[in-house]
Backbone bond lengths (Angstrom), bond angles and torsions (degrees), N, CA, C in turn:
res aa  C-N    CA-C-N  psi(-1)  N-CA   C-N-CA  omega(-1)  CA-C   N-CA-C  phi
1 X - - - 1.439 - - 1.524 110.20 -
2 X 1.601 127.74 -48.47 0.951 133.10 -172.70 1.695 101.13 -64.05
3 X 1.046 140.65 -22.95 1.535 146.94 -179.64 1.589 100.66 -65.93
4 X 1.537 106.43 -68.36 1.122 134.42 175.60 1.756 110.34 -13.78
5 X 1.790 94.42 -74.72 1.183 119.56 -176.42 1.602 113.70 -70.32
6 X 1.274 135.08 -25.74 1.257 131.42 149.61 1.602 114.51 -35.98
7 X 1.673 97.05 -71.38 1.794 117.20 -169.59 1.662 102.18 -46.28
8 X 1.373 129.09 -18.95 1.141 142.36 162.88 1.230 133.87 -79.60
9 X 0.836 113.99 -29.57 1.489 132.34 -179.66 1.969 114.58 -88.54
10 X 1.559 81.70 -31.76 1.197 86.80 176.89 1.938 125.40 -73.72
11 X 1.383 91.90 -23.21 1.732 111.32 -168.39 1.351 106.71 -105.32
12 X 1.950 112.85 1.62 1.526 107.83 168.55 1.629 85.17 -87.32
13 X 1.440 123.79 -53.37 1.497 124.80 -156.09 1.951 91.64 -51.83
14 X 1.442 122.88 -39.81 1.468 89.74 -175.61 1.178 117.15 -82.11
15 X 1.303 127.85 23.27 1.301 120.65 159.73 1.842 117.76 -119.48
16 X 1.255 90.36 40.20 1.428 95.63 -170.80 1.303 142.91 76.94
17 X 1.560 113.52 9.92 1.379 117.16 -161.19 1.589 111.99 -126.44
18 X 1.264 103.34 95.93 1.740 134.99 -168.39 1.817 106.62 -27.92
19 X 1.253 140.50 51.68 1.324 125.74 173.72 1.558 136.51 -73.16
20 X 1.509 113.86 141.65 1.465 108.93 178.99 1.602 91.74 -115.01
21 X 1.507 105.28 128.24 1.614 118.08 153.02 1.189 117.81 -106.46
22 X 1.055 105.99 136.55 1.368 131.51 -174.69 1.440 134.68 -142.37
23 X 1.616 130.54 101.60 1.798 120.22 -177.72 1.446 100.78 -55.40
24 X 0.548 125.04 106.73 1.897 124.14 -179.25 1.628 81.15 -98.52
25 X 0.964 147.17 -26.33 1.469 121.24 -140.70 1.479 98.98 -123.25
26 X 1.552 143.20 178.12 1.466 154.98 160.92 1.127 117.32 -145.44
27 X 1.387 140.94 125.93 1.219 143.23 177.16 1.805 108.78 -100.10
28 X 1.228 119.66 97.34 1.834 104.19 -170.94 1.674 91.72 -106.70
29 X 1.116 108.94 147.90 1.755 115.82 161.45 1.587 104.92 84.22
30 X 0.838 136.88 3.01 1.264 119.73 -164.30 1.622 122.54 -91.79
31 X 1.245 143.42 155.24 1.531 140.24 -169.15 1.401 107.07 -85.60
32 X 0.775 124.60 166.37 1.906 124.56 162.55 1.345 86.06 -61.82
33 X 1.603 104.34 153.80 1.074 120.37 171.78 1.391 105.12 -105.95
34 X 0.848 139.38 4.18 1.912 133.83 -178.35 1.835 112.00 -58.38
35 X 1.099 121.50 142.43 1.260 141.81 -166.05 1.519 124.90 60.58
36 X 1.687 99.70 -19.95 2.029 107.60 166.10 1.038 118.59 -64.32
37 X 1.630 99.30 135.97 1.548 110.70 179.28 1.399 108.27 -87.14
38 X 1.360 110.30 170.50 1.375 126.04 -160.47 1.655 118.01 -41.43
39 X 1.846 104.67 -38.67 1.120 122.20 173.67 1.847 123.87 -69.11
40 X 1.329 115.72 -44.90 0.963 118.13 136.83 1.913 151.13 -14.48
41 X 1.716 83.95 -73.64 1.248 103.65 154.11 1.494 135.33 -47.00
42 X 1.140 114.35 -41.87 1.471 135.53 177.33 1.711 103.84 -76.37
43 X 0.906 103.03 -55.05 1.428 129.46 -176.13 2.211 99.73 -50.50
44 X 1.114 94.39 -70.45 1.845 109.74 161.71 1.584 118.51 -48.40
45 X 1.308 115.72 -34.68 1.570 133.12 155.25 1.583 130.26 -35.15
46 X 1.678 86.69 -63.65 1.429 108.97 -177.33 1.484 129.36 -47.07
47 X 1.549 104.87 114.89 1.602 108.19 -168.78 1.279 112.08 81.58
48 X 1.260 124.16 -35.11 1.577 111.14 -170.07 1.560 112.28 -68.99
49 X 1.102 113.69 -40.91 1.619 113.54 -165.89 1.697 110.82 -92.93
50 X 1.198 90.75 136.89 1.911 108.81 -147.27 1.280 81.70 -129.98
51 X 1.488 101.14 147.01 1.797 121.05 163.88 1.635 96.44 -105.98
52 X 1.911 83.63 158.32 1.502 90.13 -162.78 1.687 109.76 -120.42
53 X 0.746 123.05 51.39 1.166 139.86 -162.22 1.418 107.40 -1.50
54 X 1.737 151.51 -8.36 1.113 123.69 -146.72 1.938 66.37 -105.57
55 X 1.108 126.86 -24.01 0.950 112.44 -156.69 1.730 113.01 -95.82
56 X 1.145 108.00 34.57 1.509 119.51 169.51 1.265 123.85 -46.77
57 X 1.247 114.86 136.65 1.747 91.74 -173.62 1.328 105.92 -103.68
58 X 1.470 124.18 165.17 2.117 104.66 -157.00 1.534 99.04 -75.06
59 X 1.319 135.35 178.81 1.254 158.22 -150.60 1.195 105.44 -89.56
60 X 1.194 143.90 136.21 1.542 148.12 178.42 1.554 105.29 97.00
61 X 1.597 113.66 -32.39 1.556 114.70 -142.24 1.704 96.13 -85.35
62 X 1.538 100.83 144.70 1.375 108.65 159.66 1.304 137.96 -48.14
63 X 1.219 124.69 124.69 1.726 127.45 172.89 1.227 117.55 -99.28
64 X 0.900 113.47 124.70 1.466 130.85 171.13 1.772 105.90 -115.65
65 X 1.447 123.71 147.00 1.434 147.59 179.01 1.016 90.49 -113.45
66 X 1.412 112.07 130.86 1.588 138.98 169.70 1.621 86.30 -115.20
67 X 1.382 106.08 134.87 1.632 131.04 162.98 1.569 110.84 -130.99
68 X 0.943 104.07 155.83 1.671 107.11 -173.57 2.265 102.90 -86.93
69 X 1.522 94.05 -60.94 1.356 99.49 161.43 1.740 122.55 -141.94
70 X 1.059 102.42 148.99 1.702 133.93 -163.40 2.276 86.32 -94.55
71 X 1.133 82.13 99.87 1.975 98.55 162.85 1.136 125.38 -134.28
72 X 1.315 148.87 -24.33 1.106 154.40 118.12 1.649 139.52 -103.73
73 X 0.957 100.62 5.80 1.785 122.80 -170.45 1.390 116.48 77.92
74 X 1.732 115.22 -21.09 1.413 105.72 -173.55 1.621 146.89 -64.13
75 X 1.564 98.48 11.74 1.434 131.20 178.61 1.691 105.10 -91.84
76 X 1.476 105.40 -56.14 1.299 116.22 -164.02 1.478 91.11 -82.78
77 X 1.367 145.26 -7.60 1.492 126.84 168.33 1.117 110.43 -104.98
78 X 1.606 126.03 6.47 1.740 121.67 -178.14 1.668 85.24 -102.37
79 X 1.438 133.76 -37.44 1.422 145.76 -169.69 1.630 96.25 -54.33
80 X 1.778 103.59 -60.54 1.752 89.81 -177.96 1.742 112.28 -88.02
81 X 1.109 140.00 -18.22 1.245 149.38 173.27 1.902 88.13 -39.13
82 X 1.811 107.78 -65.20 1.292 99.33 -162.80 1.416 124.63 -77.35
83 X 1.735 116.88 -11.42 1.442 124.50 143.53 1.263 117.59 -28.54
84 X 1.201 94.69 -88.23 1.788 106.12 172.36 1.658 109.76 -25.21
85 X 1.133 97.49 -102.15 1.740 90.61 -178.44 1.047 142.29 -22.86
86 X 2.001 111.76 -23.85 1.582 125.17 154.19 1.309 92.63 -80.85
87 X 1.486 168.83 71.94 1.074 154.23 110.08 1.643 120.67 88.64
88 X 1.633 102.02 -1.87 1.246 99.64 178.81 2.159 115.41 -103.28
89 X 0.924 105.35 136.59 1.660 109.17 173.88 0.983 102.92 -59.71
90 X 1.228 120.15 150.03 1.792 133.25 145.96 1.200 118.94 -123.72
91 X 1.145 109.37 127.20 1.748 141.92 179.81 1.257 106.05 -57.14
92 X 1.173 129.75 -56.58 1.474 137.24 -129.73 1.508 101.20 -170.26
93 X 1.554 105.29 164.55 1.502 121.96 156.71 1.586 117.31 -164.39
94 X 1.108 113.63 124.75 1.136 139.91 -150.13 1.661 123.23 -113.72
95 X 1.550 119.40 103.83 1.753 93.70 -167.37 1.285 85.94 -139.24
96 X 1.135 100.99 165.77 1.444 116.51 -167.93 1.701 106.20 -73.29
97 X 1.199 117.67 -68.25 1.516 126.07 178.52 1.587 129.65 -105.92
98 X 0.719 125.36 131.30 1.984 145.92 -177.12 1.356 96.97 -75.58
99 X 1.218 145.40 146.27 1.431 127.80 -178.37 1.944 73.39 -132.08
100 X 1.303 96.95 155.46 1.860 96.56 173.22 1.504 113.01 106.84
């Protein structure tokens, strides 16, 4: 993802459009998530995913969540849940694939 979001970042900057990337986020301990339901999922979430402080994104600036794939949302709402709680907003979230 972090590649991803570079290769992106890189092709807003040639069109003029100022981006900061940043892993802000860590997932430690967690199971595959394949066949868990949403509750589950969240549930498999819990506690594991840590903000990382070097990767703050500067003050004012928009956040956006990059996910690879969108299956129940419970990734992409523990992803901004833990924004939030580091103090930063998120705008948006953004994943490549919908599985379903």
């Amino acid at each position: 993802m972090h590649r991803l979001a570079e290769a992106a970042a890189r092709e807003l900057a040639a069109a003029g459009i100022e981006v900061f990337v940043a892993p802000a986020l860590e997932l430690e301990g967690s199971r595959d998530a394949v066949g868990l339901n949403r509750a589950e999922r969240a549930a498999n979430l819990a506690g594991r995913l840590r903000f990382v402080p070097d990767g703050r994104p500067p003050p004012g600036c928009r956040v956006v969540v990059l996910d690879d794939v969108l299956t129940t949302g419970a990734t992409a709402a523990a992803c901004v849940l833990a924004m939030r709680s580091s103090g930063a907003e998120v705008s948006a979230v953004l994943t490549l694939l919908a599985a379903g």
